[in-house]
N, C-alpha and C positions, 0 to 999 in steps of 0.2 A: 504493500500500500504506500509505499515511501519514495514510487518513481514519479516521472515528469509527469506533470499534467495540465492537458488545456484550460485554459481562464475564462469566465461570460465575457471578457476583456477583452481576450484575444480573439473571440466568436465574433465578436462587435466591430473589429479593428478590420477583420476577413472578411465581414460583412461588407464593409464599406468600401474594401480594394475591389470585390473583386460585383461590383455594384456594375450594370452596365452591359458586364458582360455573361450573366447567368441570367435564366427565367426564373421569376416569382410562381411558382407550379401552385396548382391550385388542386382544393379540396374536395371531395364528393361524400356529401353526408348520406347516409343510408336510411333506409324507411324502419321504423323499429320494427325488433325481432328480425330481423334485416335474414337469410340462410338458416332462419330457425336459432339465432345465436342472440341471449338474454342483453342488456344492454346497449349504450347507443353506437354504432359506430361509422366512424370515420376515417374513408380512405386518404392518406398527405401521396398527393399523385407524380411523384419524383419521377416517374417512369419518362413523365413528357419534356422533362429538364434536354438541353442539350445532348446528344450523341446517346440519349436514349436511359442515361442512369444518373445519379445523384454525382459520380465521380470527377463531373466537370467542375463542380463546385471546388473542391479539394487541388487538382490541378491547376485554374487558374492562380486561387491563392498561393501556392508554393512559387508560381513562376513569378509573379507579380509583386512578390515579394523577396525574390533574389536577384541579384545580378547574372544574366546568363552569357555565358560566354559563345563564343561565334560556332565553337563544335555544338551548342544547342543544348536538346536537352535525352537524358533516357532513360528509362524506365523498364519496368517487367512486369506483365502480367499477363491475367487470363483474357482478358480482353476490353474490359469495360473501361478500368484506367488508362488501358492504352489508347482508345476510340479519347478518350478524354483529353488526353495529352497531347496526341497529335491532332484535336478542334483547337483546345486552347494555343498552342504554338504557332500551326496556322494562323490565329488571328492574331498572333502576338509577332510574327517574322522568324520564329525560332526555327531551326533545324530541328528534328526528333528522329529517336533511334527505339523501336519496340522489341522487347524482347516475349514471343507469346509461348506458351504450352502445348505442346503438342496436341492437349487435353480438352482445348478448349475449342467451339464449334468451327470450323472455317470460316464461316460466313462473320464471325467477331473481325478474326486474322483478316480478310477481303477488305473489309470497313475500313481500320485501322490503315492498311496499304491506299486505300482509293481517296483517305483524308489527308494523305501528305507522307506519312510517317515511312521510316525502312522499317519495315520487318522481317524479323530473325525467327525462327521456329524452332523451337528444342522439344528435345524429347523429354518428358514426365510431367508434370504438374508446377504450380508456381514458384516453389522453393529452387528449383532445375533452373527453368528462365532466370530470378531473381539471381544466381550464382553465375550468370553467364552477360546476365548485362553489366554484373558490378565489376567483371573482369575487364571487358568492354571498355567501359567508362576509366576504368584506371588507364587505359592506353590516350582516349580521346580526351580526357578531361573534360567534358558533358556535364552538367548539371545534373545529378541522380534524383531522380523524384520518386519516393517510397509509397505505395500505392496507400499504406495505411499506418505508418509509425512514425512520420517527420507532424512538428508542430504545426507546421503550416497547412499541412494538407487536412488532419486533422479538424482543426480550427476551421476549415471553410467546408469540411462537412456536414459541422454542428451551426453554419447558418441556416441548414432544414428548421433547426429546431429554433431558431431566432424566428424567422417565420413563421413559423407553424403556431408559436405561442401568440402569434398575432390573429389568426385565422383561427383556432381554437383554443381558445383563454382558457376553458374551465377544464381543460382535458382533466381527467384521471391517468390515463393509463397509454404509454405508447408501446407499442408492440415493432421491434427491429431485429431484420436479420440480421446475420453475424458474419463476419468469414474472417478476412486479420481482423477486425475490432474496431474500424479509423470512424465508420458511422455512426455505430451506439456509442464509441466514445465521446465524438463531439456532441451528439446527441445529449447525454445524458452529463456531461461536463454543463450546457446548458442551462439544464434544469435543475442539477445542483440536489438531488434529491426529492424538489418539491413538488413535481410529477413523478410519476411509476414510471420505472424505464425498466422492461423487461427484453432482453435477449432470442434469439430463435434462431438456431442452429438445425440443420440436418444431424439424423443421429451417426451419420458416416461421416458427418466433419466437425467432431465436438470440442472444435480448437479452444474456444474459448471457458466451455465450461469445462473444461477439464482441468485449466490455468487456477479458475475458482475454487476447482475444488480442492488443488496439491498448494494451493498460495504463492505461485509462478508458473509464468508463462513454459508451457514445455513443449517437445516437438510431440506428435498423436500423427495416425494415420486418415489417411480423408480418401474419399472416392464416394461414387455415388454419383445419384441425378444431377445435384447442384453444384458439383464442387468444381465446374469450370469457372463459377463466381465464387464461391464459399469456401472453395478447399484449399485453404494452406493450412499448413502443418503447423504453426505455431504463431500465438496473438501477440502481438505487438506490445511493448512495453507501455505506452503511453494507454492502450485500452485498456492493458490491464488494470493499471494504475487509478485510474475512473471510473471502471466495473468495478473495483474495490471499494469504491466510496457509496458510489453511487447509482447499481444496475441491483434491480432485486433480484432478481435471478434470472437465469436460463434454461429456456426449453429445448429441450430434444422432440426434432419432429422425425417418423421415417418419409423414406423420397415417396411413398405414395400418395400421402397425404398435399403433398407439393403439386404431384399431377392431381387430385381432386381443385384442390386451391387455384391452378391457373385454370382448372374449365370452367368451375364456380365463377372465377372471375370474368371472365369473356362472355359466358350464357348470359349472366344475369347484369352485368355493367360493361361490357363491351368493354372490356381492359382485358390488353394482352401484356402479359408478365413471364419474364425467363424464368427459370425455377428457382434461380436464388430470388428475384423481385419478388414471388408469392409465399416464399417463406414465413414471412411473415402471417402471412394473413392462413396459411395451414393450421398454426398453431389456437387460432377460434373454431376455424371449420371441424376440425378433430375431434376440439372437445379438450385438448393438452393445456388450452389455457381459457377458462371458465368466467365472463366477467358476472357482476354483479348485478340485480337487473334494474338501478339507475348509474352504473358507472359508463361513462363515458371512454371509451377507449377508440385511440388513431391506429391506426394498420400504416405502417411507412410501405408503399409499392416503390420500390427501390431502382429496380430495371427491364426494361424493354427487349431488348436483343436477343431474339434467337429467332428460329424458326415453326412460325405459328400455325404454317397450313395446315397441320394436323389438329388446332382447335378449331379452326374456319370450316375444315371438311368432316368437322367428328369420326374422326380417324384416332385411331391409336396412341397414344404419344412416344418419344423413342424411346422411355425405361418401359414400357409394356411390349413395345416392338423387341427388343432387347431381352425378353422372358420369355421362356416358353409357353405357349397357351394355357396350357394347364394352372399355370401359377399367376396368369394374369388374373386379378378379379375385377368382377362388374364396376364400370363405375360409379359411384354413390351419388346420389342428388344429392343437393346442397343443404334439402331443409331438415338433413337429419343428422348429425356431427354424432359419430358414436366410436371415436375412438378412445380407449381407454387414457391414461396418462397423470402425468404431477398435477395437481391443480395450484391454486393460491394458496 
């Protein structure tokens, strides 16, 4: 509990750089008992932010707040940071250099390439890339931008939550996925305790509650539906540092509940979400996180990016394509959440 941590200061300060060049995203309040689920809720629609996810926020702040030198800037990731980095550099003049996972959809990798940026393709999961851009950078001397543990990036992904306190004053309860930690950090550095900031991880990527529960960030194996957004191995020092103070906990959802949650989502509010975006919002549909029936609770829709003709054509989704028939089950309508799980 004794590492770095972002300030409402520094949230305020990110807010203001990086003003101009992000969207004010907006809200979609639900009709009560909204999928058969007790309380009011409220979608914070980040998915429609630039380059499709919340991570634009964090990328401008870093760049805009350091000196970039002429080799530019570079990064690793699964895809969302780096679709981020190379909008924000584009508009900023920078050169960019991406390092992606082999792991993560093509069509991220495509984005990424067709917005400016080089990209580099490695094999395994984000820890792989992250080891191979920082080698990278040591030769080009690039400006390193951490997709989820530098203060700055940090800090301008907790202006969701500067926002959001304006668009939903009375919240209770927000509900955020997880993968390194940079969004419920800033998120929940924000609120400082005085809203519920709860967690939502896949049960195959439990980077972060696994840090909670040993009292340091450790390395944990990931794979699964989401973890081309959500899977790294090990949370960040600054999230953890903020989780400690100030995350009440974390749920573990499994990846089927993630496919229920992005067709809930598309049937019923026409919102398309990748599988880490509806992570989130699994953790109500389940039944794994129960509110109360006048609490108010936010669902952060996080991100946009993948490949959705499978919810447009009610077709299969790729972890059911991906299983044998036998083991695929029916999909569940929305207005009946019965999966078991932690509650409050």
């Amino acid at each position: 509990m004794d590492g770095p941590i972002v300030t409402r200061d520094e949230i305020a300060e990110a807010r203001t750089r990086i003003s101009g060049y992000v969207r004010t995203t907006p809200v979609l309040r639900l009709e009560p008992e909204a999928f058969g689920v007790r309380g009011e809720l409220v979608l914070k629609l980040e998915h429609l932010q630039h380059t499709g996810s919340f991570k634009t926020r964090g990328a401008f702040s870093k760049m805009l707040a350091s000196s970039v030198p002429e080799t530019g800037v570079i990064t690793a990731s699964g895809g969302n940071f780096g679709l981020a980095v190379a909008h924000a550099a584009r508009e900023l003049g920078h050169r960019a250099e991406v390092f992606v996972p082999a792991t993560s959809p093509a069509v991220k990798a495509e984005r990424i390439r067709a917005t400016g940026a080089e990209v580099t393709i490695v094999d395994g999961y984000y820890d792989e890339a992250w080891t191979a851009s920082a080698e990278r950078a040591a030769h080009t001397g690039a400006l390193v931008l951490h997709p989820f543990d530098q203060p700055e990036v940090v800090a301008g992904q907790g202006t969701i939550a500067a926002e959001l306190s304006e668009q939903v004053r009375d919240a209770d309860t927000v509900l955020v996925a997880v993968g390194g930690g940079g969004l419920i950090g800033g998120i929940a550095a924000w609120y400082e305790g005085k809203t519920r900031v709860v967690g939502v991880e896949p049960d195959t990527c439990p980077t972060l509650s696994e840090a909670l529960r040993v009292g340091r960030p450790i390395p944990v194996d990931v794979g699964g539906y989401a973890a081309d957004s959500l899977g790294t191995r090990q949370a960040g020092e600054i999230a953890f540092a903020v989780a400690s103070r100030y995350v009440e906990h974390v749920i573990l959802v499994p990846d089927e509940t993630i496919v229920d949650a992005q067709r809930a989502l598309w049937e019923r509010c026409r919102v398309i979400a990748e599988p880490g975006g509806a992570a989130a919002f699994a953790a109500l549909l389940s039944g794994r996180y129960r509110p109360d029936p006048d609490e108010r609770v936010v669902i952060l829709v996080c991100g946009a990016n993948t490949d959705a003709s499978w919810l447009m054509s009610g077709g299969a989704s790729p972890l059911e394509e991906a299983r044998p028939a036998s083991e695929v089950r029916p999909a569940r309508g929305p207005e009946a959440p019965d999966q078991p799980g932690a509650l409050k």
